[in-house]
MARDOLO-553391 format. One line per 10 residues: for each residue x, y, z of C-alpha. Coordinates in steps of 0.25 Angstrom, whole numbers. Example, Ala and Ser with C-alpha at 12.3 -4.5 7.8 and 13.67 -1.06 7.14 Angstrom:
49,-18,31  55,-4,29
This chain:
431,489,375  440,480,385  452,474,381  458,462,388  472,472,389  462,481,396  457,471,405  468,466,408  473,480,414  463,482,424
468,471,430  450,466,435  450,455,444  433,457,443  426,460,432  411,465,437  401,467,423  387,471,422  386,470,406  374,475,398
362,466,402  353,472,392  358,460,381  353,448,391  339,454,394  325,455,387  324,470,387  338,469,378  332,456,370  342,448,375
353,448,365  364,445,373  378,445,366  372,449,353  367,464,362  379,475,359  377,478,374  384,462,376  396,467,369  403,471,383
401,459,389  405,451,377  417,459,375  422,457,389  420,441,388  427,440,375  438,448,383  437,439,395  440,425,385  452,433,381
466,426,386  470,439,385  462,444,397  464,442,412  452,441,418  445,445,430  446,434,443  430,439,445  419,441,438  405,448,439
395,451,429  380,455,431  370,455,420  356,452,420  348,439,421  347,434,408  363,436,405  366,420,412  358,416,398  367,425,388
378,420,379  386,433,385  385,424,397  389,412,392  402,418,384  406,426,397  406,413,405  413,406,396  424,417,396  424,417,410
424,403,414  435,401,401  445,412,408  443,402,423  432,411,430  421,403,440  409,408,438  394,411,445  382,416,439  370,423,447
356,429,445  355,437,457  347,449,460  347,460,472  334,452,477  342,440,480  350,451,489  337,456,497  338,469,488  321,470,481
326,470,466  324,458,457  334,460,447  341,448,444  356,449,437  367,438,432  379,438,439  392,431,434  403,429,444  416,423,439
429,422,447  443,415,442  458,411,446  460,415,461  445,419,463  438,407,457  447,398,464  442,404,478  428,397,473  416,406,473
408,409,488  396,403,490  382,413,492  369,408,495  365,420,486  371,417,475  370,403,474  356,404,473  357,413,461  367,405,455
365,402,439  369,388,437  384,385,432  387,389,418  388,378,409  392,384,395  403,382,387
C-alpha cells in the first residue's frame, strides 16, 4: 500500500490511473466501493484528502462507462476539487477518433495551482463528449 511519505518522495506531478473496472459494470454486479477490487482506488482517495499529501498538478483516470454514476466517483471528486484541482469528465471512445471500435470509457482530467490557472484548451472533440459539471458535495 501507498503512504502519503511515499508519495510525497516521488515527487508526481501527474497521476495517470486505470483502476479495476469490474466493480462499476453488470458483468461484476455493480458493487462499486463495497467490490474488494475498489480498495485501490479508494485507498488512494483517502490518501489524496490527506493534508499530509502533496498532490499531483494533473490528473488522469480511465475507467468504464458506468464509473461517472459510482460513489467511488463522487468521493474521488470531492477530494479532488477539496485539494484545489478543475476538473473534466468524458465518455469517449476510439470511434470518436475514426479508430472502428465502440468501446466507450470515463475519463477524469483534473489539473491545479499553476496548471489550472493556465484554464483548460478548448477541443471540438472533447467538448462534445463532455459529461455535464459535477454537482455533488
Amino acid at each position: 500500500r501507498w503512504h502519503t511519505v511515499s508519495l510525497n518522495a516521488l515527487g508526481a506531478g501527474l497521476w495517470l490511473l486505470s483502476p479495476p473496472c469490474q466493480p462499476y459494470t453488470r458483468q461484476g454486479l455493480v458493487l462499486g466501493a463495497k467490490d474488494k477490487r475498489a480498495s485501490g482506488i479508494s485507498h488512494l482517495t483517502q490518501l489524496l484528502a490527506s493534508p499530509e499529501l502533496e498532490p499531483p498538478s494533473r490528473f488522469l483516470m480511465e475507467n468504464v462507462a458506468g464509473f461517472e454514476g459510482s460513489e467511488s466517483r463522487d468521493v474521488l471528486v470531492g477530494a479532488l476539487r477539496s485539494r484545489g484541482f478543475s476538473l473534466r469528465e468524458f465518455w469517449l471512445s476510439p470511434v470518436h477518433l475514426g479508430i472502428p471500435n465502440q468501446r466507450t470509457r470515463y475519463f477524469l482530467l483534473g489539473k491545479r495551482g499553476e496548471a489550472s490557472a493556465a484554464g483548460w484548451a478548448e477541443n471540438e472533440l472533447l467538448a462534445a463528449h463532455e459529461l455535464p459539471p459535477w454537482e455533488g458535495g
